[in-house]
FIPARO-690293 format. One record per atom (N, C-alpha, C): residue number from 1; residue in one letter; atom name; z, y negated, x. Coordinates in Angstrom, 3 decimals. Layout:
marza resi=NUM, resn=A, name=CA, pz=Z, py=Y, px=X
...
This chain:
marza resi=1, resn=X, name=N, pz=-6.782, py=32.280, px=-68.464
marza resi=1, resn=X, name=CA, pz=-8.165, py=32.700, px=-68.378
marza resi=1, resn=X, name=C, pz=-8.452, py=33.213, px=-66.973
marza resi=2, resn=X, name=N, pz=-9.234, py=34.593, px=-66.678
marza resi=2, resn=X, name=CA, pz=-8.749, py=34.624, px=-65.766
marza resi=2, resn=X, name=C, pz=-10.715, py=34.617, px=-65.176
marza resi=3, resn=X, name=N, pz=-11.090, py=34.110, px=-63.814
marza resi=3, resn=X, name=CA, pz=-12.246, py=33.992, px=-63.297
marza resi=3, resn=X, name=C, pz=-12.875, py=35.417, px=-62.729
marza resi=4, resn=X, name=N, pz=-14.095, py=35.148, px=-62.975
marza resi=4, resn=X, name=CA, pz=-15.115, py=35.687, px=-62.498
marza resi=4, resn=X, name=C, pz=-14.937, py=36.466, px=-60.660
marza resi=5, resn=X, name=N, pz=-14.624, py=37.873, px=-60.285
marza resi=5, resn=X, name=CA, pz=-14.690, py=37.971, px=-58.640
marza resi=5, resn=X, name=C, pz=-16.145, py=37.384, px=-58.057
marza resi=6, resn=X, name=N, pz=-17.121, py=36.741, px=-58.669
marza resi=6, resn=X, name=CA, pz=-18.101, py=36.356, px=-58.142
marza resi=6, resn=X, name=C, pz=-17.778, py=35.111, px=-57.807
marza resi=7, resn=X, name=N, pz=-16.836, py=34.087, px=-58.115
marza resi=7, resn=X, name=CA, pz=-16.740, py=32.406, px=-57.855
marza resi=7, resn=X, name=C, pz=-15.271, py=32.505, px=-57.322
marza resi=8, resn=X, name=N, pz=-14.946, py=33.377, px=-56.398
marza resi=8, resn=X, name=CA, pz=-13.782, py=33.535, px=-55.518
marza resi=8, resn=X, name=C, pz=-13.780, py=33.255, px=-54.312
marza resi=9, resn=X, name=N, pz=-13.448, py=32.618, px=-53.252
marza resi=9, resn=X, name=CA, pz=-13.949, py=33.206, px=-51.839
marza resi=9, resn=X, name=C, pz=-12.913, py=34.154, px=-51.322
marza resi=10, resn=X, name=N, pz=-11.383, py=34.200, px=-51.922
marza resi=10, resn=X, name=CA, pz=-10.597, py=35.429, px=-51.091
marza resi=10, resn=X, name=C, pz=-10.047, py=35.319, px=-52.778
marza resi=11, resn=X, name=N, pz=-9.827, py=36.371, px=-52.788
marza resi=11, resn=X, name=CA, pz=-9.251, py=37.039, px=-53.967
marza resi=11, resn=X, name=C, pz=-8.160, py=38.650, px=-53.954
marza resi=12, resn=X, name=N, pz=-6.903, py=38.325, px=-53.852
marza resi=12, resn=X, name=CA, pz=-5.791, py=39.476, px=-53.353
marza resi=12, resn=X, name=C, pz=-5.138, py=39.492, px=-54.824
marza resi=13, resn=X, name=N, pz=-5.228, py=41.098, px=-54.998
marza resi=13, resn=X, name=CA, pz=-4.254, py=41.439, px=-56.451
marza resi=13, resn=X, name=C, pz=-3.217, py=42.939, px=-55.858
marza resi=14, resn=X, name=N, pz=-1.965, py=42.028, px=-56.216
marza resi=14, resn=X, name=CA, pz=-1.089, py=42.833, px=-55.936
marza resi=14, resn=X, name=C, pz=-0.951, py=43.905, px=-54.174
marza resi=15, resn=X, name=N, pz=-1.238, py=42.737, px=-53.222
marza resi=15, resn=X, name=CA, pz=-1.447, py=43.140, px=-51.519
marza resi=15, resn=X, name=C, pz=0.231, py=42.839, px=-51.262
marza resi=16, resn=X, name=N, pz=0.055, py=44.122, px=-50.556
marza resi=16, resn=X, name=CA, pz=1.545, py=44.312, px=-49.968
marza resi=16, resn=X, name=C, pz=0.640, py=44.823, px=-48.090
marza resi=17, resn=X, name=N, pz=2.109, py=44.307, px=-47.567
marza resi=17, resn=X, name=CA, pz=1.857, py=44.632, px=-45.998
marza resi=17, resn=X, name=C, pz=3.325, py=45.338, px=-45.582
marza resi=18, resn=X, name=N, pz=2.725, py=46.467, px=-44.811
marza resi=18, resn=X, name=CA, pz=4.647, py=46.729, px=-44.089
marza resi=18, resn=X, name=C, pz=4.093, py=46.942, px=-42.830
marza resi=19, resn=X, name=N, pz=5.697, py=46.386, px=-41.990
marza resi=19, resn=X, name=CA, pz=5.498, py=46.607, px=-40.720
marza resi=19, resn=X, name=C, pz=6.928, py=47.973, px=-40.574
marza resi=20, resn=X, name=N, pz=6.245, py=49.266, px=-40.437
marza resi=20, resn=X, name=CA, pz=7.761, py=50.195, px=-40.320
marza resi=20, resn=X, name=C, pz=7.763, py=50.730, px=-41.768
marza resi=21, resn=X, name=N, pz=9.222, py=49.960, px=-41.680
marza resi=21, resn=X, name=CA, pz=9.662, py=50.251, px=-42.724
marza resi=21, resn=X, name=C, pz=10.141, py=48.853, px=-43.313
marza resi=22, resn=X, name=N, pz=9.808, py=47.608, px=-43.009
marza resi=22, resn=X, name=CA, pz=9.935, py=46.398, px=-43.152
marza resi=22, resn=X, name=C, pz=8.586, py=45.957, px=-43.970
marza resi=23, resn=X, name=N, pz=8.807, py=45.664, px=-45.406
marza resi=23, resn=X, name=CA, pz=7.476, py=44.656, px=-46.216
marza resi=23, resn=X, name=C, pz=7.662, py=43.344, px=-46.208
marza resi=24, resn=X, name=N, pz=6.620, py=42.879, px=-45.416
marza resi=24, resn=X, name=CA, pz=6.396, py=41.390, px=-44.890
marza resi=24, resn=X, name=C, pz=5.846, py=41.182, px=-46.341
marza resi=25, resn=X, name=N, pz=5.464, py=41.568, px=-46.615
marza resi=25, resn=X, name=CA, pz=4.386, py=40.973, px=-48.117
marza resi=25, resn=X, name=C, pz=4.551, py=42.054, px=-49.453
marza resi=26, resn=X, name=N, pz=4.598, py=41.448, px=-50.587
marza resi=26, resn=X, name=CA, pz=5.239, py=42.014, px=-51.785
marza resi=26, resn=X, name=C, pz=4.374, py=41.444, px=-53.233
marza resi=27, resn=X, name=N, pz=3.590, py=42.579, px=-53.283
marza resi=27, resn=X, name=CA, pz=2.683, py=42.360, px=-54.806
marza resi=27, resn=X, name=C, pz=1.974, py=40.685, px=-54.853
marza resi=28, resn=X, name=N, pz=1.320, py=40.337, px=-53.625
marza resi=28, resn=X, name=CA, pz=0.263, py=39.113, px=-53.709
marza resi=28, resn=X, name=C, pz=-0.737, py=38.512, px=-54.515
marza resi=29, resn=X, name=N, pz=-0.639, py=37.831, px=-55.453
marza resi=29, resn=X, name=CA, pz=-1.888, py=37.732, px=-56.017
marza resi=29, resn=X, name=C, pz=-2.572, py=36.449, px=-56.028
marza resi=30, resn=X, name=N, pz=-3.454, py=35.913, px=-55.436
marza resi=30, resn=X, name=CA, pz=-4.055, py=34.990, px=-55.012
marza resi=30, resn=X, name=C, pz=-6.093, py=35.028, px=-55.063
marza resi=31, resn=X, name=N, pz=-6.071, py=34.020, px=-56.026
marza resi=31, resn=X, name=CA, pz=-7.396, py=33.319, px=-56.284
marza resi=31, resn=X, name=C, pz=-7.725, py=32.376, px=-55.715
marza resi=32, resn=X, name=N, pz=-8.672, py=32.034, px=-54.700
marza resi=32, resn=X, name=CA, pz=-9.058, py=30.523, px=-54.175
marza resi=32, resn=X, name=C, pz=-10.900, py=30.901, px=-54.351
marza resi=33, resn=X, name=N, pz=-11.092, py=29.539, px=-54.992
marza resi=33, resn=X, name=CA, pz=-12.410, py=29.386, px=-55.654
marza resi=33, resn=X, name=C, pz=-13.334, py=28.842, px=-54.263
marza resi=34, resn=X, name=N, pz=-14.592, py=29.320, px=-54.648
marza resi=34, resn=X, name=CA, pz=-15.750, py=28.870, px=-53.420
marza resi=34, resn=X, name=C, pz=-15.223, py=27.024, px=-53.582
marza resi=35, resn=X, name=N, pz=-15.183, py=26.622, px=-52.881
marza resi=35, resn=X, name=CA, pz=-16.007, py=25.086, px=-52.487
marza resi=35, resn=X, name=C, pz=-14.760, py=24.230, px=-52.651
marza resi=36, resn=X, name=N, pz=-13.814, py=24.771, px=-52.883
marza resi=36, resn=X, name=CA, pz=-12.194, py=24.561, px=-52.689
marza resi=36, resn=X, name=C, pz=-11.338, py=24.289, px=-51.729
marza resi=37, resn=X, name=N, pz=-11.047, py=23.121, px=-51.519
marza resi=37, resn=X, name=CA, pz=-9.743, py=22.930, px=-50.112
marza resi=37, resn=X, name=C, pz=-8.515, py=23.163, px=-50.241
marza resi=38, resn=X, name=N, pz=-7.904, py=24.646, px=-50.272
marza resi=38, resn=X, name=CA, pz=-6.942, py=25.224, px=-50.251
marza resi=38, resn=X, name=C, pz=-6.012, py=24.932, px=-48.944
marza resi=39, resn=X, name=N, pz=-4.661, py=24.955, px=-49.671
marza resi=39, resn=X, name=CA, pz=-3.820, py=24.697, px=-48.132
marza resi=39, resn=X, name=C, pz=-2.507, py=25.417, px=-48.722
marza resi=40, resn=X, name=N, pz=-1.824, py=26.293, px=-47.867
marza resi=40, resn=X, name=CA, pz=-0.661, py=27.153, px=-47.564
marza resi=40, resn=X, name=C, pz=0.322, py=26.084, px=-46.875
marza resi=41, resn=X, name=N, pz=1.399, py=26.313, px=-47.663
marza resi=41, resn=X, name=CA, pz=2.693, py=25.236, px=-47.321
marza resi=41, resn=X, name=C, pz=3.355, py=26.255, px=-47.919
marza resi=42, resn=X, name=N, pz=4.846, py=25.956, px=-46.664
marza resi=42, resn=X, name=CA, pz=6.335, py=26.642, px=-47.035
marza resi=42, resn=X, name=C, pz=6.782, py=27.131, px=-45.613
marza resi=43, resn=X, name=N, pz=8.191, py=27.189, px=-45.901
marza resi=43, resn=X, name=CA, pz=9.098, py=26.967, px=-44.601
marza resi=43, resn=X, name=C, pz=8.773, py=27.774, px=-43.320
marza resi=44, resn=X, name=N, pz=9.068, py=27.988, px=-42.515
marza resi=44, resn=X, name=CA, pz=8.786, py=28.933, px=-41.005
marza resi=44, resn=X, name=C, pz=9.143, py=30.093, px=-41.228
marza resi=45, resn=X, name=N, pz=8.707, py=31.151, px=-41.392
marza resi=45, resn=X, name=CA, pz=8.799, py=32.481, px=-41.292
marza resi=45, resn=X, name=C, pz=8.432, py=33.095, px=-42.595
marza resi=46, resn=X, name=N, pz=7.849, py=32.527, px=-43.550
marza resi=46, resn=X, name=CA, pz=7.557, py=32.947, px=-44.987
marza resi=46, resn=X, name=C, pz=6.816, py=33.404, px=-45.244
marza resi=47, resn=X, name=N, pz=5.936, py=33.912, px=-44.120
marza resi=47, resn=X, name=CA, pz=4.784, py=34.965, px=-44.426
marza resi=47, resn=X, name=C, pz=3.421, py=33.812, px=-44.612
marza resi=48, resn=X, name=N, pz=3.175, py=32.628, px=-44.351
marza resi=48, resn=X, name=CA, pz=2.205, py=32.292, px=-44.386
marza resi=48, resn=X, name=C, pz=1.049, py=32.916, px=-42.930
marza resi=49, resn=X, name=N, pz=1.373, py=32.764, px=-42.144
marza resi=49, resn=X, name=CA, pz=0.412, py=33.315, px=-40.986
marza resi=49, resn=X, name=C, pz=-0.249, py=34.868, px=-41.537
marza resi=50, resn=X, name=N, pz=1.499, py=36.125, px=-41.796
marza resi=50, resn=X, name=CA, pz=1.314, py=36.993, px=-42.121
marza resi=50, resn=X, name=C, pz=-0.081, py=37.790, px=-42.810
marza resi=51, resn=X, name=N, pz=0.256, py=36.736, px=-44.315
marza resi=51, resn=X, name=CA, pz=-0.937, py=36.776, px=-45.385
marza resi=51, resn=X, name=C, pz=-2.407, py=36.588, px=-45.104
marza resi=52, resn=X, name=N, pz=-2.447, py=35.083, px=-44.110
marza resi=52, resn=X, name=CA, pz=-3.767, py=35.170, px=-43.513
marza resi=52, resn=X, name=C, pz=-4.311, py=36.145, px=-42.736
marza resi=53, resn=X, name=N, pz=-3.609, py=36.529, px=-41.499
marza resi=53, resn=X, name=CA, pz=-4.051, py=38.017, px=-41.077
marza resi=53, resn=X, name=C, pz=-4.370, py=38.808, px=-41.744
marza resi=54, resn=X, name=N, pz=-3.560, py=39.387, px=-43.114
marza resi=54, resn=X, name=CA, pz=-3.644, py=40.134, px=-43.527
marza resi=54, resn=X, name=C, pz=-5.767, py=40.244, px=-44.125
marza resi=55, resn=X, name=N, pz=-5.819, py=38.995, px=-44.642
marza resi=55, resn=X, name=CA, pz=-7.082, py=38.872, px=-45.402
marza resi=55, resn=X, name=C, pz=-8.250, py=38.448, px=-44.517
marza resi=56, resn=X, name=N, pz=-7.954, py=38.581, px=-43.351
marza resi=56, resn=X, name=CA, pz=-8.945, py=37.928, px=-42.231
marza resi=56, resn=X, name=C, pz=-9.996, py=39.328, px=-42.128
């Protein structure tokens, strides 16, 4: 089922990032709901910082 873009607070479909000719980020798709304590986990260099920049 898929939600409403009104009860989202960041909402990415299919976000890609390149640096060059280098893609840090590859077809993203990410829902996090208003009033939600979301947390990003996974190893050192996996593009978590990346992604946040990206949506900042």
């Amino acid at each position: 089922m898929q939600e409403q873009a009104g009860n989202m607070a960041i909402r990415t479909q299919k976000l890609n990032l390149w640096y060059g000719t280098f893609q840090a980020l590859f077809d993203v798709d990410l829902d996090i709901k208003q009033g939600i304590i979301t947390s990003m986990i996974g190893p050192s260099g996996c593009g978590k910082s990346t992604f946040l920049r990206s949506v900042n």
